[in-house]
C-alpha positions, -999 to 999 in steps of 0.1 A, spaced: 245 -247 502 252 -253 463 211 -253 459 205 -221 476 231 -204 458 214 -216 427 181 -202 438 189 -170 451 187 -146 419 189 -107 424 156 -87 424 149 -61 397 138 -39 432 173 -39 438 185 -25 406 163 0 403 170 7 438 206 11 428 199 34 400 177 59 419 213 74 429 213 90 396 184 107 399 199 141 406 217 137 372 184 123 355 167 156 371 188 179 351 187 164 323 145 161 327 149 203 332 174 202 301 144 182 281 118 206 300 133 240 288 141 229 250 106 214 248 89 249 262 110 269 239 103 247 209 66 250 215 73 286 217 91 292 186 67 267 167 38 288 182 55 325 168 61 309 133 30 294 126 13 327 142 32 348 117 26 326 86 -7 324 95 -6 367 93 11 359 57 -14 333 50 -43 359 56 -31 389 39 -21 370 9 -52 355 6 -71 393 10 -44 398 -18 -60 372 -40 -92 378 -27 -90 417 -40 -76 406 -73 -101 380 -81 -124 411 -74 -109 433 -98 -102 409 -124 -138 397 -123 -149 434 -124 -132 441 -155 -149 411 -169 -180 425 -162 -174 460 -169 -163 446 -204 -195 426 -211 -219 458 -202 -201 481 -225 -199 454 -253 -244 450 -244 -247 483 -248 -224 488 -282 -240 456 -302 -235 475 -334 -196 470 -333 -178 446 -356 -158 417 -346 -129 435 -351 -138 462 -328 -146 438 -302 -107 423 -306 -93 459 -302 -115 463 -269 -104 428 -258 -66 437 -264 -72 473 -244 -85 455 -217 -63 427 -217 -29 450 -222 -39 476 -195 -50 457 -168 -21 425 -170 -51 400 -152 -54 382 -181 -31 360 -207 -56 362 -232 -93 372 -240 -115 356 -263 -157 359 -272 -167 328 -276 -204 327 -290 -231 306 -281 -230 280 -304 -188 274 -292 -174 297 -322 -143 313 -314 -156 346 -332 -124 371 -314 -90 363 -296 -67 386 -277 -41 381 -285 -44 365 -328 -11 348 -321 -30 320 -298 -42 310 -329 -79 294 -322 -103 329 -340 -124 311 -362 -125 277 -342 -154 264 -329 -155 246 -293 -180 215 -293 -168 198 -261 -145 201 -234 -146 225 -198 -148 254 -221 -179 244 -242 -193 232 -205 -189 270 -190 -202 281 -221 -228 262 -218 -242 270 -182 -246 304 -192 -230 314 -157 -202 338 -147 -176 320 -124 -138 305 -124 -128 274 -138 -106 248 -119 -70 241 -136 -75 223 -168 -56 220 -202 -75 238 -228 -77 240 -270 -39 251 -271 -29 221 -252 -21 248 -222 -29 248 -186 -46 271 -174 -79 284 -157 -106 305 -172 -126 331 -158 -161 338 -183 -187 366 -175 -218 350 -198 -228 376 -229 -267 387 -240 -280 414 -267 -304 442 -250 -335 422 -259 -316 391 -231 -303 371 -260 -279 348 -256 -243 359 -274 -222 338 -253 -194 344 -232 -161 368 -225 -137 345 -211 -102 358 -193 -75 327 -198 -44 331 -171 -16 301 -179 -4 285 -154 27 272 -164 34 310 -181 42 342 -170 7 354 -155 -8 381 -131 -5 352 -97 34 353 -110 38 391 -107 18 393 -75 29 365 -56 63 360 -68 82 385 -52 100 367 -18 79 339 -22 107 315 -6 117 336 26 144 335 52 150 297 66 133 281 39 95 296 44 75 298 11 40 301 -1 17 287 -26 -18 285 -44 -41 256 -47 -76 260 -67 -107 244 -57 -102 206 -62 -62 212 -47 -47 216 -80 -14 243 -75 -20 272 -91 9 294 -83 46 280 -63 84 290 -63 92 258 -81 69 264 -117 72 228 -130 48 219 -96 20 239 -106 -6 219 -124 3 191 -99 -24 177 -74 -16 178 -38 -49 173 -26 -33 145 -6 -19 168 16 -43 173 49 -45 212 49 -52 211 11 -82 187 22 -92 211 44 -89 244 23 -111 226 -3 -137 227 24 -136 261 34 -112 260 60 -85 282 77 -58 275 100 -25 263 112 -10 236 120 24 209 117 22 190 91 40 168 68 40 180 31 35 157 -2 76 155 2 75 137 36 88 168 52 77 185 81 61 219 79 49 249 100 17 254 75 -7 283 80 -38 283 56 -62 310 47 -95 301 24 -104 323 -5 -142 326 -4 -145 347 -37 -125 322 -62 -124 292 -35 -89 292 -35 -64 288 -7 -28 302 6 -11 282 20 24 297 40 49 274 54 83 268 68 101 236 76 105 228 108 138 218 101 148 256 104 132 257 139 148 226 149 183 240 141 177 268 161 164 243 194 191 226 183 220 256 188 199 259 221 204 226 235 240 220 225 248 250 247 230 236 275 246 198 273 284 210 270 277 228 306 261 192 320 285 170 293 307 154 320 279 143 346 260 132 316 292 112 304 300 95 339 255 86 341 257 76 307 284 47 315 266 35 346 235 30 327 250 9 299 266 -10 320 239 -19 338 215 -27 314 239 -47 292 243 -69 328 208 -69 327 199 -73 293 222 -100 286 196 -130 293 166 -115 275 186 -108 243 191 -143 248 156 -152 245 149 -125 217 179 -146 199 155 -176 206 124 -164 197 138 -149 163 153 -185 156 121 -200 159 100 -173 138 125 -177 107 116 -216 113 153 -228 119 159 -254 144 174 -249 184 203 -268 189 210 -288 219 238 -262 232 215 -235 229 191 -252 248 216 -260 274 221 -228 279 192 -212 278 186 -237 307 214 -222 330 204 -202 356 209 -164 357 216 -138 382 185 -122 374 152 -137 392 130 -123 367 148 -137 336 158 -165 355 126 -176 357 111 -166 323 140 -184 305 130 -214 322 93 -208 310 106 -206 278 123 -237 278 94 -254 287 67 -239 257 99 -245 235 93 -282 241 53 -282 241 60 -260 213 82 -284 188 59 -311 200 27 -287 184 46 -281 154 50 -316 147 10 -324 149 4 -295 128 34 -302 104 16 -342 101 -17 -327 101 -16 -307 71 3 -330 51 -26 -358 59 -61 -357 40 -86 -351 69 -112 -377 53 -88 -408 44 -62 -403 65 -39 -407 35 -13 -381 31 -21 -353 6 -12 -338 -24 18 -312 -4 33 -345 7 26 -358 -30 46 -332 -38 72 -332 -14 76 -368 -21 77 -368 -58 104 -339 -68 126 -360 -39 125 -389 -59 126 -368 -92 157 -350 -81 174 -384 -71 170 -397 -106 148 -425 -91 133 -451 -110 94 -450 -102 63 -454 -112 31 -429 -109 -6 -443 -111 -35 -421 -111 -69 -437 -99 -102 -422 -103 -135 -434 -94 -161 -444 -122 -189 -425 -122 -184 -415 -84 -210 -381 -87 -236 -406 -98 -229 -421 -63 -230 -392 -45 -262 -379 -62 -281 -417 -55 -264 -424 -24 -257 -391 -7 -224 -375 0 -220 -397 32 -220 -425 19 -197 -415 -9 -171 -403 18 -174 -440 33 -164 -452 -1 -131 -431 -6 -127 -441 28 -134 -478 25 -112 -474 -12 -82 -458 4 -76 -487 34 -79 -514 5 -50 -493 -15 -33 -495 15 -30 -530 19 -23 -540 -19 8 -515 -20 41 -519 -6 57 -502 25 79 -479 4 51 -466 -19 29 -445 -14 -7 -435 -21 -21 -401 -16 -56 -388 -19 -52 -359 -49 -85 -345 -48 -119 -356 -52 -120 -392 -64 -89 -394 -72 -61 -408 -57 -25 -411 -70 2 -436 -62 39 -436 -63 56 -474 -69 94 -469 -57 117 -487 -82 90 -501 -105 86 -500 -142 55 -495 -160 50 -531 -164 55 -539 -126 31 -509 -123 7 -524 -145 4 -555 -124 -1 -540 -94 -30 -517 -112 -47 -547 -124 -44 -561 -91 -60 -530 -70 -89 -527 -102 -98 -568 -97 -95 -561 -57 -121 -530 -59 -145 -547 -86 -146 -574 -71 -154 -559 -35 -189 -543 -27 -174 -514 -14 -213 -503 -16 -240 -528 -7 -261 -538 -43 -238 -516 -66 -202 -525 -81 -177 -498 -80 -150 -493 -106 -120 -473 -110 -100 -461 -143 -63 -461 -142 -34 -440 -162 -3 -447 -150 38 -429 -165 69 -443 -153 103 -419 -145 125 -408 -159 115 -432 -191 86 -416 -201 91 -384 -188 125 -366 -168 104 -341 -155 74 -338 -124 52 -316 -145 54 -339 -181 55 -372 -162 22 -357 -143 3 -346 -178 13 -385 -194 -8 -399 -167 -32 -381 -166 -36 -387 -202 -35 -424 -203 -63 -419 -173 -81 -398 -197 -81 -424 -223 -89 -449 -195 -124 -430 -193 -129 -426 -224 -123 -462 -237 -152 -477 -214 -140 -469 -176 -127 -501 -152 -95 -502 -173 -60 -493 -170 -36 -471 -195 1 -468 -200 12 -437 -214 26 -448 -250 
């Protein structure tokens, strides 16, 4: 009777079976869900139609400025082509006219074709008499073209952009250009015509980006300049694009954007509100709707926590488990026990028990793996992370001990003559003699290469040395390859006598190896 109480575990079928008697109070709150997601796709629909209205008759705004502004340009340059005889200063006066009665334009400026600044409108920018030899001025000068520059800090260390209309004598010489400055980060004609209710009821606001998504007019100055060409509708502006759309801004927040392209300067308007305001509004919406459905939504609410806690319980369990083993600390023997006890769940019941099983084949994998990569592969001596393991153990214990480093003489030559195969059948071959010559509590480890590095527990140097000679006689004396003598050079540092420290007591042997090598080879060196 006790076994088949054991095995008889409560189907999930059941439960959910159970919680279908809430399904009238899950259906209103579906309908409560259903009617604030309709109205927020309503409202988000109305706002982004009406920015996108903004959007487009700001950017016919622009559009028609950028018309007239270019049409004064030009209207400038044919009267100046048909007036050659007048003096520099003339041409200043005309500049400042145009420049005072129309408001387009911060400055005005002829620039002739070798880059002399000959006029400026107005004097005080202070650059008549310069002359411009590089730069995105000299470049529009240059191309001999009318058009709009992108955003770019010019002689007077200002941003701004310039708008040139090229300049010729009757007889289609080239006098240069009449160029129309507007700075950015200065009162300008995109402040006086854009400015006024730029940030709008709720948070809505527009702004100006130039061709390469550089801001050209917003409410908050100290952006403009700024690229936000990171910004998805800015990317698609720059292409010629119009729309609307939610999006998140440079900010992270969420915005209702509308966008409308500027074919004549390649601008774009961009009109947005947060969606934050609509979401307060949804939000005044639903509120209304839960306190009418607040107690049945209460009374639902406790049934379902308390059934999924019941039901939860043994698979937080197992995510308890599983996060213990991924942050590499050990199970204990309780929690295995208990992970082993059966639950009244069938389902988790019978995955715990699953679990308990890979948790063994698991810790048995980990321990291969764990052996595996501290053991060299070709010697099956352990390698230089066990080396290391090993030595700042004994190094931190203030243990007396010895460290030999061997290398093989001439071991390329052997390689080149005999082929790699054979060479690995001498480190092979090398490393089982080692093995035999040292004690049970050393230990030898294959560092890299040819070389191989042995730790002597509780021996001095002079012990050490004994034991060298005795593995250099032992190797010289064996033909570890058929026809050739093989020979090995040996430096060897004791702790903490020569050196308290891994890294110093590591450089002295490999030192007295060094000299070793380069005192004959088949020897062995003590660091001094």
């Amino acid at each position: 009777m006790k076994k088949l109480i054991n095995t008889r575990k409560v189907n999930l079928a059941t439960l959910l079976t159970v919680l279908v008697a809430a399904s009238v109070i899950l259906t209103l709150l579906i309908l409560t869900v259903s009617f604030h997601q309709s109205n927020k796709e309503s409202l988000m629909a109305t706002y982004l139609s009406l920015n996108y209205s903004k959007a487009d008759k700001m950017s016919h705004s622009v559009e028609s400025l950028f018309g007239s502004m270019r049409t004064n340009l030009e209207s400038t340059v044919e009267f100046l082509e048909t007036h050659e005889e007048m003096t520099d200063q003339e041409i200043r006066e005309q500049l400042e006219l145009l420049r005072t009665s129309s408001g387009y334009f911060n400055s005005l400026s002829w620039v002739d074709e070798t880059g002399l600044v000959r006029t400026i409108s107005p004097v005080s920018v202070g650059l008549e008499g310069t002359k411009i030899t590089s730069g995105v001025t000299k470049d529009v000068l240059d191309s001999k073209k009318p058009g709009v520059t992108t955003p770019y800090f010019g002689p007077t260390k200002r941003l701004l952009i310039l708008m040139n209309q090229p300049f010729y004598s009757k007889d289609g010489t080239y006098r240069g250009m009449i160029g129309g400055t507007i700075y950015l980060q200065e009162e300008n004609v995109l402040n006086h015509i854009l400015g006024n209710d730029a940030v709008e009821k709720y948070g809505s606001y527009y702004f100006v980006v130039g061709p390469k998504g550089t801001l050209l007019f917003h409410p908050e100055r100290k952006l403009i300049g700024e690229s936000v060409y990171q910004n998805p509708i800015v990317q698609k502006l720059t292409h010629g694009k119009s729309g609307m759309e939610l999006v998140t801004n440079t900010k992270g927040i969420p915005m209702l954007a509308a966008y409308s392209y500027v074919p004549g300067a390649g601008w774009g308007i961009v009109q947005q509100t947060p969606y934050s305001s609509v979401h307060g509004l949804l939000m005044d919406q639903l509120q209304q709707l839960l306190l009418n459905g607040l107690l049945p939504f209460l009374l639902l609410l406790l049934l379902s926590i308390f059934i999924a806690r019941k039901l939860a319980a043994p698979f937080i369990r197992l995510a308890d488990l599983v996060n213990r083993l991924a942050e590499g600390k050990e199970v204990s023997q309780p929690l295995r026990d208990k992970l082993m006890e059966p639950h009244w769940n069938r389902e988790a019941d019978l995955l715990t028990k699953s679990v308990a099983i890979a948790l063994d084949l698991l810790e048995k994998n980990n321990q291969e793996l764990t052996q595996s990569a501290l053991t060299d592969s070709l010697t099956g001596l352990p390698n230089r992370r066990k080396l290391d393991e090993v030595l700042n153990r004994w190094a931190s214990e203030m243990q007396l001990f010895s460290l030999l480093v061997l290398d093989i003489d001439h071991f390329k030559s052997i390689n080149d003559t005999y082929g790699h195969q054979i060479g690995d059948e001498a480190l092979k071959t090398m490393a089982a003699m080692i093995q035999t010559i040292i004690r049970k509590q050393d230990y030898c480890f294959r560092y890299g290469g040819e070389e191989f590095v042995l730790l002597l527990s509780d021996t001095d140097a002079l012990g050490a040395y004994h034991l060298a000679e005795k593995i250099r006689e032992r190797i010289e004396g064996f033909q570890i390859i058929r026809g050739k003598t093989v020979t090995v050079s040996l430096g060897l540092s004791e702790f903490p006598t020569h050196a308290n420290s891994v890294d110093e007591l590591f450089r002295l042997a490999d030192q007295a190896l060094y000299e070793s090598k380069s005192g004959g080879r088949n020897r062995i060196t003590i660091s001094s």
